[in-house]
C-alpha positions in Angstrom: 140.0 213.4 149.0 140.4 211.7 152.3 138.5 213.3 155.3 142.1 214.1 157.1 143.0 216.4 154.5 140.0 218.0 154.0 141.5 220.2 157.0 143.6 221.7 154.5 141.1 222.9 152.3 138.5 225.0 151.6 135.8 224.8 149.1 135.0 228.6 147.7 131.8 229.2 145.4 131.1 232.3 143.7 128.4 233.3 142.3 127.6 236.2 139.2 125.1 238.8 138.7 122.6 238.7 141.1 120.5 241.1 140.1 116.9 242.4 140.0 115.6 242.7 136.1 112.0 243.5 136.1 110.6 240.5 135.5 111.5 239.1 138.6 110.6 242.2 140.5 107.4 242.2 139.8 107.4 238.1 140.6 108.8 238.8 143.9 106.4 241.9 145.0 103.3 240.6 147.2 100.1 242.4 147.9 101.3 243.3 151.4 104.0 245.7 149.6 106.8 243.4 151.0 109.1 241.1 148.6 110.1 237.6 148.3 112.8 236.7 146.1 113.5 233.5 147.1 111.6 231.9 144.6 113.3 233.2 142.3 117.2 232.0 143.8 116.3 228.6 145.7 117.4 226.8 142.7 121.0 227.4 143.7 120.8 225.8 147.3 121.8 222.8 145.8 125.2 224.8 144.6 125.7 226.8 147.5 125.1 224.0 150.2 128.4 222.4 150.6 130.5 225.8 150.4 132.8 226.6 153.3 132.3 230.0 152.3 130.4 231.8 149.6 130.6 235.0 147.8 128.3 237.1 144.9 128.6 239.3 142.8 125.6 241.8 143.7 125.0 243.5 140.1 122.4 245.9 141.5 122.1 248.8 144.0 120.2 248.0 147.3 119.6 251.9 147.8 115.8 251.9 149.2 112.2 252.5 147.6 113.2 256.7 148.1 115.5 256.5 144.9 113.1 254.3 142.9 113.2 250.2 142.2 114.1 248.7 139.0 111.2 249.4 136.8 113.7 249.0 133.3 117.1 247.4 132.1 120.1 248.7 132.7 119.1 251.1 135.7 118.8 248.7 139.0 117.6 249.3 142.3 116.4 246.5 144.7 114.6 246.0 148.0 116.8 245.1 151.1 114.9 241.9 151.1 116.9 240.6 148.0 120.3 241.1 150.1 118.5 239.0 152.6 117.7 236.2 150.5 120.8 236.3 149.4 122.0 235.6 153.2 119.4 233.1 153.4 121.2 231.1 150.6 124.3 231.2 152.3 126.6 233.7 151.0 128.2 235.5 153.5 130.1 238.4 151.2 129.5 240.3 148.0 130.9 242.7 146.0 129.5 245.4 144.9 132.5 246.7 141.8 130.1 246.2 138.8 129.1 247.9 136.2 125.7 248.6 137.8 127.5 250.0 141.0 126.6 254.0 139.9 122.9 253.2 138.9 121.5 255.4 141.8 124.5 257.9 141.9 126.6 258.3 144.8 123.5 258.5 147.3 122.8 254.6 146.1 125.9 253.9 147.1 126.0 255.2 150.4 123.0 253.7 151.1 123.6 250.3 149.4 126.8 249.8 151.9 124.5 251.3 155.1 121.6 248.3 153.8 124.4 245.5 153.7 125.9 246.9 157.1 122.7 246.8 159.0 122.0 242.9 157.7 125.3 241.9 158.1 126.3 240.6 155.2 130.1 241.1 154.5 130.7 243.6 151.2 133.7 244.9 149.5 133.9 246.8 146.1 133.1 249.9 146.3 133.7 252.6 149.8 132.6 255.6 150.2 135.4 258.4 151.6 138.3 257.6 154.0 138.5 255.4 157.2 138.4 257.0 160.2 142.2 257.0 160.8 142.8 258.9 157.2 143.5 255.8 155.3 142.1 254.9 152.1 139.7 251.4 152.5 141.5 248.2 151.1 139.6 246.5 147.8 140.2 243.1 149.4 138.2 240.9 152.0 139.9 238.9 154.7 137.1 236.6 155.9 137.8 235.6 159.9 137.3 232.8 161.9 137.4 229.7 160.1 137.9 231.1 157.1 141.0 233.0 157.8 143.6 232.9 155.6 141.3 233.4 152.6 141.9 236.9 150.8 139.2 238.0 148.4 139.5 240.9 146.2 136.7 242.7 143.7 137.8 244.5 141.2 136.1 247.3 139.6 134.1 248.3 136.4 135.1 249.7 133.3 132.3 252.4 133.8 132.5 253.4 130.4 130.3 250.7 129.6 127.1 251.9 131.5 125.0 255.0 131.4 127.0 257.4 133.7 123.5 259.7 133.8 122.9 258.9 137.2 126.9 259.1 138.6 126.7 262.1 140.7 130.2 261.6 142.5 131.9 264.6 144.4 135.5 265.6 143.5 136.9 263.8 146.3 134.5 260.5 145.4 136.2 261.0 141.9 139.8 260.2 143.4 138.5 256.4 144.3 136.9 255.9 140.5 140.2 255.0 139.0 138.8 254.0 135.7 136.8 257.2 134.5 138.1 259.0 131.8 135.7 261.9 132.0 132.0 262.8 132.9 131.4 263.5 128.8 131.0 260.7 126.6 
């Protein structure tokens, strides 16, 4: 490709599950009770460095030490500091519509979003209630600046394929689950 149109192009790299099993929990805990997970993701520097934009797919809640980290499979929970190495590396949005979205209920969702937000790093996924103006929030993600013109979309989990013990949605929350058949399995 010639440097002229390289104009007209954009190179974007996505990346799957990023997520916190307990193995590399424990590897990234330090004595100081702070966490460093880069270790564990600087091998994909090499993959992320020439992306004009990056995304993630962010398999695991970020909801805060209160509603417990990972400490077995298929129930994740993981320190703000993994959203921030995942900044670090470059990727600027992720989505949260996974299968592990619902591991720390509705509360880990609220505060998943509110941990992104105050990082600043860009999210789309899964919403919690209505927009301000009564609207319903889009699934997609137009990035801005010099990106515009890029439209991402996440889409959602089948959640019949993970434990729904810990999905403690509110009648109104269950209008934006459009995929579960019922709280019984």
């Amino acid at each position: 490709m010639q440097e002229s149109d390289r104009n007209d192009y954009r190179k974007l790299t996505v990346i799957g599950d990023i997520m916190c099993e307990p193995p590399v929990f424990r590897q990234a805990e330090r004595a100081d009770g702070t966490y460093d997970f880069m270790p564990a993701f600087e091998h994909l520097n090499p993959m992320l460095a020439d992306a004009d934009y990056a995304a993630g797919n962010l398999e695991t809640p970020i909801a805060g030490k209160e509603l417990g980290y990972t400490v077995r499979l298929v129930s994740f929970n993981a320190p703000v500091e993994l959203a921030r190495t995942v900044q670090a590396l470059g990727i600027r949005l992720v989505s949260t519509a996974n299968n592990h979205a619902c591991d720390r209920g509705s509360t880990g969702i609220r505060e998943t979003l509110r941990n992104l937000d105050s990082i600043g790093l860009d999210h789309t996924g899964t919403f919690v209630g209505y927009r301000p103006d009564g609207s319903v929030p889009r699934a997609d993600f137009i990035p801005q600046g010099r990106h515009a013109g890029m439209n991402i979309i996440a889409v959602g989990p089948d959640l019949r394929s993970t434990s729904l013990e810990n999905l403690t949605l509110t009648v109104a929350e269950r209008r934006f689950v459009s995929n579960l058949v019922s709280d019984s399995r």
